[in-house]
C-alpha angles and dihedrals in degrees: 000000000000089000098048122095132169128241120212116193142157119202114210128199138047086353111132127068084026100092087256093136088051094041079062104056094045090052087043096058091032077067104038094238129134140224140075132286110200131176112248118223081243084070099258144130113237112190129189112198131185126187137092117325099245087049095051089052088052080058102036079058085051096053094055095059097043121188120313093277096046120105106191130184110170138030109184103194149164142176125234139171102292116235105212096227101122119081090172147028117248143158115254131205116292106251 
């Protein structure tokens, strides 16, 4: 667990109604991490990633470009100690 870490971003942009929360779970288990992506009411994606910290910046990359019909134009993002409490990667309710 010492060389996991979480990524917390929120994707900003033409993100929603493009296959973006979808785009992410693919990329997420491409990439054997675990965690949620949910849309946000403000019209966002919010994602929360675990896994090891070279492989989140391969999906924080990821993130940037979105799925073919995305337009995005800003990922806020930080990294934080990561729980261990995901043993999968699904999509949330959207708040």
């Amino acid at each position: 667990m010492d060389d996991q870490s979480r990524l917390h971003a929120v994707v900003e942009g033409t993100v929603q109604g493009v296959g973006f929360r979808q785009f992410v779970i693919m990329t997420a288990v491409d990439l054997d991490l675990t965690g949620w992506v949910r849309n946000t009411y403000e019209g966002n994606v919010e994602v929360v990633a675990e896994g090891r910290p070279d492989v989140l910046d391969m999906l924080l990359s990821a993130l940037h470009r979105g799925p073919r019909h995305a337009y995005v134009t800003n990922v806020r993002f930080n990294y934080e100690t990561a729980s261990g409490e995901f043993d999968s990667c699904n999509v949330r309710s959207t708040v």
